[in-house]
C-alpha positions in Angstrom: 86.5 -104.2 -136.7 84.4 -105.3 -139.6 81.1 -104.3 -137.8 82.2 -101.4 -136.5 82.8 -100.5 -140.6 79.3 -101.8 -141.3 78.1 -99.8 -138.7 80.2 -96.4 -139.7 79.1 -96.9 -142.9 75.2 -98.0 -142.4 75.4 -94.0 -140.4 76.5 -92.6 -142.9 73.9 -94.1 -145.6 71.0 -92.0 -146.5 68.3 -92.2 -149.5 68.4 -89.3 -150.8 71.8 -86.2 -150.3 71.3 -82.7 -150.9 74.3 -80.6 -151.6 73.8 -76.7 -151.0 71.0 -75.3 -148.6 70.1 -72.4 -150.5 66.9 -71.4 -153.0 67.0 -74.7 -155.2 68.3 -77.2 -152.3 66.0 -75.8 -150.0 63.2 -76.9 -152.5 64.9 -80.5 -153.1 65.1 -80.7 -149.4 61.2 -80.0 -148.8 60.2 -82.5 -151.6 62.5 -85.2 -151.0 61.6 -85.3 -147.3 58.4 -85.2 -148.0 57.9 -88.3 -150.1 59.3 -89.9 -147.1 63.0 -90.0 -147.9 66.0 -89.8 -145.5 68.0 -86.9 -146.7 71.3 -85.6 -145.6 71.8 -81.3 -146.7 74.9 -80.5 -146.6 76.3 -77.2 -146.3 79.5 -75.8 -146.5 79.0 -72.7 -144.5 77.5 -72.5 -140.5 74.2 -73.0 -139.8 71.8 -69.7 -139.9 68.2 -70.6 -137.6 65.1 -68.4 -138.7 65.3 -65.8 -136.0 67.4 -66.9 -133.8 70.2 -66.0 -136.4 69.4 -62.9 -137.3 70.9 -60.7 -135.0 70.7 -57.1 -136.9 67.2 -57.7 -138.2 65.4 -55.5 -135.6 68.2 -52.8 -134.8 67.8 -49.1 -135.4 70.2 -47.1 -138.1 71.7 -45.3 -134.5 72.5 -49.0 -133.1 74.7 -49.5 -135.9 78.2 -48.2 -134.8 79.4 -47.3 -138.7 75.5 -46.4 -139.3 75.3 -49.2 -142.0 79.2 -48.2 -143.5 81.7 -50.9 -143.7 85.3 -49.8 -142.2 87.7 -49.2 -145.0 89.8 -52.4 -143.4 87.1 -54.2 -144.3 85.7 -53.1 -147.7 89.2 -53.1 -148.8 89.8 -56.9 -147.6 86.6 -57.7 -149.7 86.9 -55.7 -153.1 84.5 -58.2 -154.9 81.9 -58.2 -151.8 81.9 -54.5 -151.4 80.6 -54.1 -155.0 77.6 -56.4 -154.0 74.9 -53.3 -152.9 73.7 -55.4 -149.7 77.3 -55.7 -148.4 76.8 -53.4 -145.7 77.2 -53.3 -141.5 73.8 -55.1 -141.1 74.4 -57.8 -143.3 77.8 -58.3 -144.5 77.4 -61.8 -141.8 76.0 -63.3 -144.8 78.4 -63.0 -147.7 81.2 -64.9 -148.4 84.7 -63.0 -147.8 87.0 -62.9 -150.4 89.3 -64.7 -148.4 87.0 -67.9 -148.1 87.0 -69.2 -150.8 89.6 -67.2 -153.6 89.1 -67.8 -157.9 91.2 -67.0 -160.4 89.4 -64.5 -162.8 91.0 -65.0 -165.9 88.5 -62.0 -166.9 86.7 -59.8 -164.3 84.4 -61.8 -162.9 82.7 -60.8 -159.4 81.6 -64.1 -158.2 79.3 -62.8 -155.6 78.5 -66.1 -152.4 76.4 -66.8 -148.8 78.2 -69.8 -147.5 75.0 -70.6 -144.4 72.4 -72.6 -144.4 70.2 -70.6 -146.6 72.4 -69.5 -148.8 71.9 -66.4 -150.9 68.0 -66.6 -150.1 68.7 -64.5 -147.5 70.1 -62.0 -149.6 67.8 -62.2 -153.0 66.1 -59.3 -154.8 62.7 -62.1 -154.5 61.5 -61.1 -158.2 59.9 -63.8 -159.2 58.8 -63.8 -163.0 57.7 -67.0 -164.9 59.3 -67.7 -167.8 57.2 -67.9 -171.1 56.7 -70.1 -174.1 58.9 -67.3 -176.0 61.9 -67.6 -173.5 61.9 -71.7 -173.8 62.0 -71.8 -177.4 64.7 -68.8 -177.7 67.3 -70.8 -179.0 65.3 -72.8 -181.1 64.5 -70.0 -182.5 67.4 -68.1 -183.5 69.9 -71.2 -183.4 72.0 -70.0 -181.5 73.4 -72.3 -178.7 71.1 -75.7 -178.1 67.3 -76.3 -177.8 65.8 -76.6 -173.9 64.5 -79.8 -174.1 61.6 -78.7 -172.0 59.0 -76.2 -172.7 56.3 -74.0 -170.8 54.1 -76.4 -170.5 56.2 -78.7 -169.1 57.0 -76.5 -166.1 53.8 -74.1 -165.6 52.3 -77.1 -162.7 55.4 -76.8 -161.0 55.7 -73.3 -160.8 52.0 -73.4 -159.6 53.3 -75.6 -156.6 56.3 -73.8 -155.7 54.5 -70.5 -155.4 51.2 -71.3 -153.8 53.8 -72.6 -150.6 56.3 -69.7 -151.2 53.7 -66.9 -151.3 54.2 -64.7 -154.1 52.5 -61.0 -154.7 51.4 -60.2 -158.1 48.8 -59.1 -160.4 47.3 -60.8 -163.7 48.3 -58.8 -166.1 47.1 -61.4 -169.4 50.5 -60.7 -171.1 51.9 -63.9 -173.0 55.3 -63.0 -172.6 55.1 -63.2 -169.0 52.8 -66.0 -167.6 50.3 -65.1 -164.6 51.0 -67.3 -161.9 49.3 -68.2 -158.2 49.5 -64.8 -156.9 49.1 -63.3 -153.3 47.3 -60.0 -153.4 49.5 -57.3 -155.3 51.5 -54.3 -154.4 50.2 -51.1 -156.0 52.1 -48.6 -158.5 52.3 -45.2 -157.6 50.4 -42.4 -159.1 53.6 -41.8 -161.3 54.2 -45.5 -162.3 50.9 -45.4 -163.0 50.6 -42.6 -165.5 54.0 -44.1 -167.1 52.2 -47.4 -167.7 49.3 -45.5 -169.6 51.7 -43.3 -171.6 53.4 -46.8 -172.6 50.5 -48.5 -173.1 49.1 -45.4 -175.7 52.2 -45.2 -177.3 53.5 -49.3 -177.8 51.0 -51.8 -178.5 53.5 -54.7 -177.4 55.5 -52.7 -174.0 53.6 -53.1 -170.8 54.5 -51.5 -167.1 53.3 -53.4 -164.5 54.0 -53.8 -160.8 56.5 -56.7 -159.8 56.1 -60.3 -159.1 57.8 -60.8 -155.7 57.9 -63.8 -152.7 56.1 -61.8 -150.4 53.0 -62.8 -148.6 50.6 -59.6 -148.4 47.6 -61.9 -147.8 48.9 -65.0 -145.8 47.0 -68.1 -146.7 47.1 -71.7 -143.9 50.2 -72.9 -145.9 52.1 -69.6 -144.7 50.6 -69.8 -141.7 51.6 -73.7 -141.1 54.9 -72.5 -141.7 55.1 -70.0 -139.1 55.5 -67.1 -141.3 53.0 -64.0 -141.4 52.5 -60.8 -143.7 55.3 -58.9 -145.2 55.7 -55.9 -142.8 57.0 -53.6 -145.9 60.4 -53.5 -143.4 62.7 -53.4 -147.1 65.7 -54.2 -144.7 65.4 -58.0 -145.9 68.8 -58.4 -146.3 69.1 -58.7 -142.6 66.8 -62.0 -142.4 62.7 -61.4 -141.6 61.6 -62.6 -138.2 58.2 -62.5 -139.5 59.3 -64.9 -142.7 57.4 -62.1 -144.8 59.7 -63.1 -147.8 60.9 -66.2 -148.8 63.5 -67.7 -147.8 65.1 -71.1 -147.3 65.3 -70.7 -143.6 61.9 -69.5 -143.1 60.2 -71.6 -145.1 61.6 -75.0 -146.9 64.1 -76.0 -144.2 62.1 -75.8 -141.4 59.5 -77.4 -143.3 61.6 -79.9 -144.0 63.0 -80.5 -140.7 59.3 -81.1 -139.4 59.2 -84.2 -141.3 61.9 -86.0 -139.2 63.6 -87.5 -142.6 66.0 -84.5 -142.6 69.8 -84.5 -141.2 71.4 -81.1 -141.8 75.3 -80.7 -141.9 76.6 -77.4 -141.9 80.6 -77.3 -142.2 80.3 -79.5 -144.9 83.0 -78.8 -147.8 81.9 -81.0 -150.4 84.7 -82.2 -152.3 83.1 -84.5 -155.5 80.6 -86.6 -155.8 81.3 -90.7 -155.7 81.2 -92.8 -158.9 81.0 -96.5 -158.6 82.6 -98.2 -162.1 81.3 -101.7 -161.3 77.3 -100.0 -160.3 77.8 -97.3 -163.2 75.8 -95.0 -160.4 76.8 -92.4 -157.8 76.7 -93.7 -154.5 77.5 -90.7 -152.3 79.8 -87.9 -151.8 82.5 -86.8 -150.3 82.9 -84.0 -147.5 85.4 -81.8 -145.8 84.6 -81.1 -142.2 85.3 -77.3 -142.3 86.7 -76.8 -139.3 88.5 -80.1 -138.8 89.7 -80.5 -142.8 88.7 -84.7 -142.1 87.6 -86.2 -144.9 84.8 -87.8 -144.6 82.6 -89.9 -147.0 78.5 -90.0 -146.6 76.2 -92.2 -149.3 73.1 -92.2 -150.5 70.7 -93.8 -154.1 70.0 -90.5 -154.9 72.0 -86.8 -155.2 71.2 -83.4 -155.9 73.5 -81.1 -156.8 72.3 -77.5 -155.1 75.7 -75.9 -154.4 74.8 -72.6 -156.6 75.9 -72.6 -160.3 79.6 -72.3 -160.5 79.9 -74.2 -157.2 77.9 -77.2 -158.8 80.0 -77.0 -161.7 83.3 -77.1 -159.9 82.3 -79.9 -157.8 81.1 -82.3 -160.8 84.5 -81.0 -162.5 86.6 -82.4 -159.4 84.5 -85.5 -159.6 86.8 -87.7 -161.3 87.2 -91.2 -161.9 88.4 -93.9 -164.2 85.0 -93.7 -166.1 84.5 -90.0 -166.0 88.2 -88.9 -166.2 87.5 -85.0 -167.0 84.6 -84.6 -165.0 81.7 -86.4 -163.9 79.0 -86.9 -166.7 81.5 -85.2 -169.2 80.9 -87.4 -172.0 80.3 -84.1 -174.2 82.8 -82.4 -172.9 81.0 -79.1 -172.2 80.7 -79.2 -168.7 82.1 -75.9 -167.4 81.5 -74.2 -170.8 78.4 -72.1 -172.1 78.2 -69.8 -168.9 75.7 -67.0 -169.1 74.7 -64.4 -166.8 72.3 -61.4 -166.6 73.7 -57.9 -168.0 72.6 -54.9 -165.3 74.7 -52.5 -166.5 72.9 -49.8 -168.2 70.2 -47.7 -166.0 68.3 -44.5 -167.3 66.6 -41.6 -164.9 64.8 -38.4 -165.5 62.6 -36.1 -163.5 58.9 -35.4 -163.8 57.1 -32.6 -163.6 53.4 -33.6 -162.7 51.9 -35.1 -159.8 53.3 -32.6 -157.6 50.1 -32.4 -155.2 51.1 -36.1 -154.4 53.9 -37.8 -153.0 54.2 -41.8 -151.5 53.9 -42.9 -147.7 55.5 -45.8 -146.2 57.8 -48.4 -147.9 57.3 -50.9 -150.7 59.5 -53.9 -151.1 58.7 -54.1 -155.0 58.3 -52.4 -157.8 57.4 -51.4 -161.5 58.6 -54.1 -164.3 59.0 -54.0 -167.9 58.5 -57.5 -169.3 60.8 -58.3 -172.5 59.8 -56.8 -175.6 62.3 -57.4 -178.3 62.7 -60.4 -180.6 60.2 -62.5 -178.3 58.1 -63.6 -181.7 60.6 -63.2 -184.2 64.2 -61.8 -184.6 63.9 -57.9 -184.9 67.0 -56.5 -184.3 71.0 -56.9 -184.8 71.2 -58.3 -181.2 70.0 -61.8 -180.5 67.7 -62.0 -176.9 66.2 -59.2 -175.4 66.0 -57.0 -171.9 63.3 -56.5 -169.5 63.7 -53.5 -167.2 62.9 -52.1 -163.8 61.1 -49.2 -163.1 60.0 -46.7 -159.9 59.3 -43.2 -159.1 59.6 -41.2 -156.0 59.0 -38.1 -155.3 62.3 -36.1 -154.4 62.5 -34.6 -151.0 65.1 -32.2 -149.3 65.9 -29.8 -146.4 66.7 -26.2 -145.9 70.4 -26.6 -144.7 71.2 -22.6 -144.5 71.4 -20.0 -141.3 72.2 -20.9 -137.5 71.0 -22.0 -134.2 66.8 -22.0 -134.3 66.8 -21.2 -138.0 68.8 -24.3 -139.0 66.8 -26.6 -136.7 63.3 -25.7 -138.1 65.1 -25.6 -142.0 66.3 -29.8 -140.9 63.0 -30.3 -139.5 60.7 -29.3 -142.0 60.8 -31.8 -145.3 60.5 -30.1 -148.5 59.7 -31.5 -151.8 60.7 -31.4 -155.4 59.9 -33.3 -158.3 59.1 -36.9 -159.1 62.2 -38.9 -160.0 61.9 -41.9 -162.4 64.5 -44.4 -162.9 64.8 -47.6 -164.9 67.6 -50.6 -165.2 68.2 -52.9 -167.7 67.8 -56.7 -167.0 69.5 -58.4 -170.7 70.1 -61.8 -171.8 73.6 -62.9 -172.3 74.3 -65.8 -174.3 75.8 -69.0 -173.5 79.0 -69.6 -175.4 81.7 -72.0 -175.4 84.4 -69.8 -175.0 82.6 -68.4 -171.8 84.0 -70.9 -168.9 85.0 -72.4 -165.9 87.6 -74.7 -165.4 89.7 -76.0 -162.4 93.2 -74.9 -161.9 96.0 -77.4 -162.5 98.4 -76.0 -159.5 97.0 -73.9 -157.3 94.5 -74.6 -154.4 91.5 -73.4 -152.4 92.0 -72.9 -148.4 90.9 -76.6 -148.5 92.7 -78.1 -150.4 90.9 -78.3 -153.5 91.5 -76.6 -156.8 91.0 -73.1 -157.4 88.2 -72.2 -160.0 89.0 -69.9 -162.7 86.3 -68.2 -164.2 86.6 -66.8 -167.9 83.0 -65.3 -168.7 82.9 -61.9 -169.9 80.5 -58.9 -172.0 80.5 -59.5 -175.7 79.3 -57.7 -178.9 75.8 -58.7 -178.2 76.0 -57.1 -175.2 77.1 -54.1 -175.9 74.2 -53.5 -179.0 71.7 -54.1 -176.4 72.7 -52.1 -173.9 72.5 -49.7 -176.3 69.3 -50.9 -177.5 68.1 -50.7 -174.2 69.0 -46.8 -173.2 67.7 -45.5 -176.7 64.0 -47.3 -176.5 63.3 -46.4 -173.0 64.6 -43.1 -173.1 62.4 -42.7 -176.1 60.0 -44.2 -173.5 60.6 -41.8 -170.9 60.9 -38.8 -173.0 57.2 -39.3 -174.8 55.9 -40.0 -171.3 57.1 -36.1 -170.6 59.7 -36.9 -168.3 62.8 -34.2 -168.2 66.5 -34.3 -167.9 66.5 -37.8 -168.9 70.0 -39.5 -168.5 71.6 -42.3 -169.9 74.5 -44.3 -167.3 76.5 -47.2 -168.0 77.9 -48.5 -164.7 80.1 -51.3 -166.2 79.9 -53.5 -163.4 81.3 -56.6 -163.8 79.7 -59.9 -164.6 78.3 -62.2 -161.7 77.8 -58.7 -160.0 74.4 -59.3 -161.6 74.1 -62.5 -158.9 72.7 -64.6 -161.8 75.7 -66.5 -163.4 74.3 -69.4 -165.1 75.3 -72.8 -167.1 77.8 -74.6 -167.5 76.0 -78.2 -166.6 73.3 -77.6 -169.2 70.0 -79.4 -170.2 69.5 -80.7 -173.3 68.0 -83.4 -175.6 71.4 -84.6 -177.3 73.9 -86.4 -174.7 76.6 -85.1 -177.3 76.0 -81.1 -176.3 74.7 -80.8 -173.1 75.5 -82.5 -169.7 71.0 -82.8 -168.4 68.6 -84.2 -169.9 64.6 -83.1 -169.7 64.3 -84.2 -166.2 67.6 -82.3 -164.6 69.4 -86.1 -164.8 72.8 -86.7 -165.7 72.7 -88.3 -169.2 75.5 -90.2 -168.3 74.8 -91.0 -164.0 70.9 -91.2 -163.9 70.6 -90.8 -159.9 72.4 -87.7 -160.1 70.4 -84.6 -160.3 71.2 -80.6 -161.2 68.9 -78.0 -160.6 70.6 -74.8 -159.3 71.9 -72.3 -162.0 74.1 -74.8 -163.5 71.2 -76.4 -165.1 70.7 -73.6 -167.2 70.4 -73.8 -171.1 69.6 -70.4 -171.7 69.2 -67.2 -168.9 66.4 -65.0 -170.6 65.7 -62.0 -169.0 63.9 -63.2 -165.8 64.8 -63.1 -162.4 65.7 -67.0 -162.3 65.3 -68.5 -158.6 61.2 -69.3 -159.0 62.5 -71.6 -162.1 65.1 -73.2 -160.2 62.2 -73.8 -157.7 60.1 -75.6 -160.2 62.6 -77.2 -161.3 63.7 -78.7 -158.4 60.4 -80.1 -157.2 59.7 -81.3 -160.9 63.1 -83.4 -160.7 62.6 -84.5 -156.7 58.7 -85.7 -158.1 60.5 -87.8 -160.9 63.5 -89.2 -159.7 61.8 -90.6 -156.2 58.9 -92.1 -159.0 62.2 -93.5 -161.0 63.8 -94.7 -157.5 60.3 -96.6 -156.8 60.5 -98.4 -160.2 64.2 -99.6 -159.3 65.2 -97.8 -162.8 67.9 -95.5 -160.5 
């Protein structure tokens, strides 16, 4: 009996664990493997294979039998899916239901999940904006909150890295506040985006439009083509999963990549309930899984973890990771694990009309388009709001049909495509900031479908908010309006937080063990071979799209804690 446990046990063992498949453990799975470790992934949700799982990517709208609508039964099921935009008949395979996995919103809160292999990077907007100098040093800046204990510097190799493999489109625009990165050839702004960006550019000396940065390959280089993946086919019906991996995603790219090596072991299924603290070792040395379908308990170990489970997810599992040592959570020496949650604030949008252009129109599809980097209180603190907003921003030209008289009449008046004026639209992208009353916590009584505690999530808008949304819909209407644009509106949609996708915190970096949970390197300060690089990791959100930094920082961390492993210092 005592081999057989040696045995058990020496199958389970591992170098290196990755928990959560998606954006960031994709990365960590890819590096880690890479420099040669045995890694386990495990995922909580089934497993989703490039292609082969994609089983509404190449049907037609008529092949649909709701033509992309939801049946009532099921958008009423799912109230917090159905506000998601992409929870529709072609792709609502990849969300979480409500039912799954249920939270306790102690304020509105739409916590918005893909429990597959993959994750949510099936499901991602792919803008992919580097963060600048300016965002880093935000806090230290206005002292509000804690200092990153990293800068631009320290991150700009590894963002080089993660996007020469992921293939990112983009053009070098020279602007400060938003680095230039290793960019694919770009997408092109219309002749309307393009007459906005000089009106902007005439009128503000420090406001810029330029055309997105997104993880698409328009020009595939050998690394995309080692990776079976080819040019983006300007489909826009991503969502679905690409066959021809024209965007990035963790199934078309890092896992696979990772799997080549032969030092990867998925494990889909896998619930993960906390992560293993030895007292006598002071280290991890593994974690602990429920088998989905089975609800067995199962343990699995490793000299190395990264914690990839998606932001709240990572913070609930490090919450339910309790021991003697680390009796409210592990590494929650400062007590602020859970607390300081951020997201991204997409409520306010503005459109208008335009008059000009109207011997033009577009052709074909674009996957991307315009952006408005940040331009408030990046040097210096300029307004009664702290942070800033970028923006999005597209025109199109309108386009209708003559729906009046009978029989042949009718026909040619449906056949023949008419058009009207441009329209021009914009949406706000704003910094929330982390607070210690914004929070997630487990619940004392009740439980998830597996028998773990329920998370209750108490993160909501604030004063700040609501200045720069306002902020927000007075410059770029004033924007809009000196451009020429007519019938320009203002809409506040109120949608709830996390409906943003971009909830952040909670485990935060930092430089002083006392107030944050990371140090510099994404390490536990108090459990050195335990590593956090999703959304949890988060000290600030800035305005950015954040998945390329959890990228970089997920290879930066694999690069120093196998280095660290090496030198027996884990």
């Amino acid at each position: 009996m005592a081999n057989f446990n040696i045995d058990s046990t020496k199958a389970r063992t591992y170098d290196a664990i990755v928990i959560g498949s998606g954006i960031s453990g994709g990365w960590s799975a890819k590096e880690l493997t890479e420099k040669g470790l045995k890694t386990l992934v495990l995922e909580r949700g089934r497993d989703v294979q490039h292609i082969k799982d994609y089983p509404t990517t190449n049907m037609m709208p008529w092949e649909f039998e709701h033509r992309e609508r939801l049946p009532k039964e099921i958008t009423d099921a799912n109230p917090i899916a159905a506000r998601c935009y992409n929870f529709k008949e072609s792709s609502a395979h990849f969300f979480a239901k409500d039912n799954e996995h249920p939270y306790i919103q102690e304020k509105p809160f739409d916590w918005i999940r893909g429990y597959q292999v993959g994750g949510k990077s099936l499901l991602w907007a792919r803008q992919t904006q580097r963060w600048s100098k300016y965002d880093f040093e935000g806090p230290a800046r206005d002292k509000f909150a804690v200092e990153w204990p990293i800068g631009y510097d320290d991150i700009a190799p590894w963002y080089s890295h993660v996007e020469k493999f992921a293939g990112i489109t983009g053009n070098k625009d020279g602007i400060d506040t938003l680095p230039d990165g290793e960019f694919l050839a770009p997408h092109d702004l219309n002749c309307v985006e393009k007459y906005f960006k000089e009106s902007v550019s005439k009128q503000y000396k420090d406001r810029h439009i330029i055309i997105g940065r997104a993880a698409h390959i328009t020009d595939p280089q050998q690394i995309h083509l080692d990776q079976g993946r080819a040019k983006c086919q300007h489909r826009t019906i991503c969502e679905r999963g690409c066959p021809f991996g024209g965007y990035f995603s963790s199934n078309s790219s890092t896992i696979p990549w990772a799997m080549k090596t032969g030092n990867m072991t998925l494990r889909p299924h896998s619930v993960v309930h906390s992560i293993i603290y030895d007292d006598k070792k002071h280290k991890a040395t593994g974690v602990r899984v429920i088998d989905a379908n089975t609800k067995e308990m199962m343990e699995f170990y490793a000299d190395i973890i990264f914690l990839n489970a998606a932001a709240l997810n990572s913070n609930l599992v490090l919450l339910n990771s309790t021991s003697s040592r680390f009796p409210n959570g592990l590494g929650n020496d400062s007590g602020v694990l859970g607390k300081y949650v951020a997201f991204h604030n997409y409520r306010a949008s503005i459109s208008g009309e335009y008059e000009g252009f109207l011997d033009s129109t577009t052709d074909g599809r674009r996957p991307n388009s315009g952006y408005i980097p940040r331009f408030r209180n990046v040097h210096k603190q300029e307004t009664d709001f702290l942070r800033g907003y970028a923006a999005g921003f597209g025109a199109n030209r309108q386009t209708y049909n003559e729906r009046n008289g009978l029989g042949e009449s009718l026909k040619a008046g449906l056949l023949e495509t008419k058009y009207g004026n441009w329209s021009v639209g914009s949406h706000m992208m704003g910094e929330t900031i982390p607070k210690e009353s914004s929070y997630v916590a487990l619940d004392k009584t009740q439980k998830d479908p597996f028998g773990m505690p329920m998370l209750k999530i108490n993160v909501g808008y604030d004063d700040n908010d609501e200045k720069m949304i306002k902020d927000y819909i007075e410059q770029v209407s004033e924007m809009f309006t000196q451009a020429g644009f007519k019938n320009v509106k203002s809409h506040d949609g109120h949608r709830n937080p996390g409906n943003d996708i971009h909830e952040m915190g909670g485990a935060r970096m930092g430089k002083d063990p006392k107030t944050s949970v990371l140090n510099k390197w994404n390490q536990l300060h108090a459990c050195k071979n335990v590593f956090v690089t999703d959304g949890a990791c988060m000290t600030s959100t800035s305005t950015q799209n954040p998945s390329l930094t959890y990228m970089a920082l997920s290879a930066r961390a694999v690069d120093y804690a196998v280095k660290e492993m090496k030198a027996k210092n884990l």
